[in-house]
N, C-alpha and C positions, 0 to 999 in steps of 0.2 A: 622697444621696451623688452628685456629681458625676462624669459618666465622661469621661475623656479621651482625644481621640482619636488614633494614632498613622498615620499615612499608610494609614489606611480600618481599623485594626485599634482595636476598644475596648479602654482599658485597663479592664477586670475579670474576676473568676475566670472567667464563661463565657469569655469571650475565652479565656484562658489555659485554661481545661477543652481548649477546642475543637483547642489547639496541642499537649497531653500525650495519655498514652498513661494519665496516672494522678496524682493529686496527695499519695499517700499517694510512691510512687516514684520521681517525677518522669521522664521519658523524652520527648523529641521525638519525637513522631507521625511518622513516615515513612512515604510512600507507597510502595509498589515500582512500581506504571504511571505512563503519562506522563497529565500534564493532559488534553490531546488527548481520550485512549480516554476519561476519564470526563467530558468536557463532550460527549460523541457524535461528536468530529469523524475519527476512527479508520474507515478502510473498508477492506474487501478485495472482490477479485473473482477469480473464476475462468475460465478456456476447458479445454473439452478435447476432446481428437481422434482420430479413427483415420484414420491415411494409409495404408493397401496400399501404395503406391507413394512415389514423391518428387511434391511436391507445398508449396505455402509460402501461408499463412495471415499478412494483417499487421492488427495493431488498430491503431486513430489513437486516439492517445489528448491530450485539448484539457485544456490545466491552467490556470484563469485565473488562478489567485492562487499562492503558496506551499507546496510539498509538502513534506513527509518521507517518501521513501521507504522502508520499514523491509523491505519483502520482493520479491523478484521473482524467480521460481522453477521451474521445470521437474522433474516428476516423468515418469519416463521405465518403463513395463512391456514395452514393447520397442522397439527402431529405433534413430536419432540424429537431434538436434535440436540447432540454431542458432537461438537469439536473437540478432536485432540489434537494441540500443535504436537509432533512424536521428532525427533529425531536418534539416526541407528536404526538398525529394524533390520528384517528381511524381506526384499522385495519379491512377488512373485509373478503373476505376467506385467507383460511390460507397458511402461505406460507411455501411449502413443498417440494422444488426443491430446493438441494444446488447446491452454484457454485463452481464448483471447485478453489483448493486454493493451492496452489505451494510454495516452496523455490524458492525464489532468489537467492540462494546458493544451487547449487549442486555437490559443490567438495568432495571431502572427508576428507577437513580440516576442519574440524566441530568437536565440544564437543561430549562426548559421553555418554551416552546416549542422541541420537539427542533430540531437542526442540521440542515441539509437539504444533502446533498454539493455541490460545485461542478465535480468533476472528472467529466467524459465519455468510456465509453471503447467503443466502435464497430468492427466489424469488416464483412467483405464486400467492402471494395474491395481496392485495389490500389496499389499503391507502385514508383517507377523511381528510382533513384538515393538523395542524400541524404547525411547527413555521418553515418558512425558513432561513435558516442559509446562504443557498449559492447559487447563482443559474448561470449556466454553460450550455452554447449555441453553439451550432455547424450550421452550413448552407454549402453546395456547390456550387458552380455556373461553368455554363460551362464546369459540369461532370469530375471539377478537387477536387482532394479529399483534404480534410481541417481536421484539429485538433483543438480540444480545451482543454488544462488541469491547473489543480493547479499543483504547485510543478516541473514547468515544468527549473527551472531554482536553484541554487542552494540558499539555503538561504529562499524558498518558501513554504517547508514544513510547516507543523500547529500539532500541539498537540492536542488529543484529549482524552477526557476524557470517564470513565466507562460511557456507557449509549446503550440505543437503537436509531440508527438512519434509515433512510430510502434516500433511491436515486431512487425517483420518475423521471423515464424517458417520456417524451413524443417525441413521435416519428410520423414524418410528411411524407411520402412514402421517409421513410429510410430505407439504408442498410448500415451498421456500425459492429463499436463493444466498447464496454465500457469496461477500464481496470480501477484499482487500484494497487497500493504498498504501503504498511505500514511495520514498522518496531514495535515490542511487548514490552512495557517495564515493566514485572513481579516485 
């Protein structure tokens, strides 16, 4: 028997197994994640801090291709916090600490040879100016701990583009921690 092929899809039952949930029932296989997480291109990272005092922490973060930003976030166990997503700026010493950067996917259903990130995100230096893009505030009160992020709902994500940005944190006798999630599109 002859298989025919539709724009890279065979027409036969495996083909069609492969799209159902069941051939007895018929149903559209649906995924609930995005492509991304399960081809490995899904990361996250973390920072966290303890300020005593006021005091401000900025990462550079270097995107060369196509993001989805799906989280960016401040968890806050005491003080207040300012996030400024800034890009442009003057940098001044150099930032020479990376943050670590993780899969959000760590099954072993992933492509193979796995995805290898492309985005960089570095802290230690320092930053003057710059155009504010976004700016993102946390506070506690009564030693109950509060959250504040983008992306935090579904539909909130943002795209963003090749460029250098920076997440200028100011930190007021906090102790916290700052995460991200982005997804890579090559």
């Amino acid at each position: 028997m002859a298989l025919k092929e539709y724009g890279g899809f065979v027409n036969s039952a495996l083909a069609l197994r492969a799209l159902m949930t069941s051939l007895v029932k018929p149903r559209i296989r649906v995924d609930v994640g995005q492509t991304g997480f399960f081809e490995g291109r899904e990361f996250r990272t973390f920072k966290e801090w303890v300020a005593p005092t006021t005091a401000t922490e900025v990462i550079k973060v270097v995107v060369p291709i196509n993001v989805i930003l799906f989280e960016l976030s401040v968890e806050l166990d005491a003080g207040t916090v300012r996030v400024e997503t800034v890009i442009g700026g003057t940098e001044g010493v150099a930032f020479s600490t990376a943050l670590p950067i993780f899969p959000t996917n760590t099954m072993t259903e992933k492509p193979q040879p796995p995805y290898v990130n492309q985005v960089l995100l570095t802290t230690g230096g320092t930053l003057t100016g710059g155009t504010l893009l976004d700016p993102l505030r946390g506070k506690t009160s009564d030693n109950s701990n509060f959250s504040s992020s983008v992306g935090a709902s579904s539909g909130a994500e943002r795209g963003v583009g090749p460029a250098t940005y920076y997440f200028r944190i100011t930190l007021t006798a906090a102790t916290g921690v700052f995460k991200a999630r982005w997804e890579e599109r090559p």
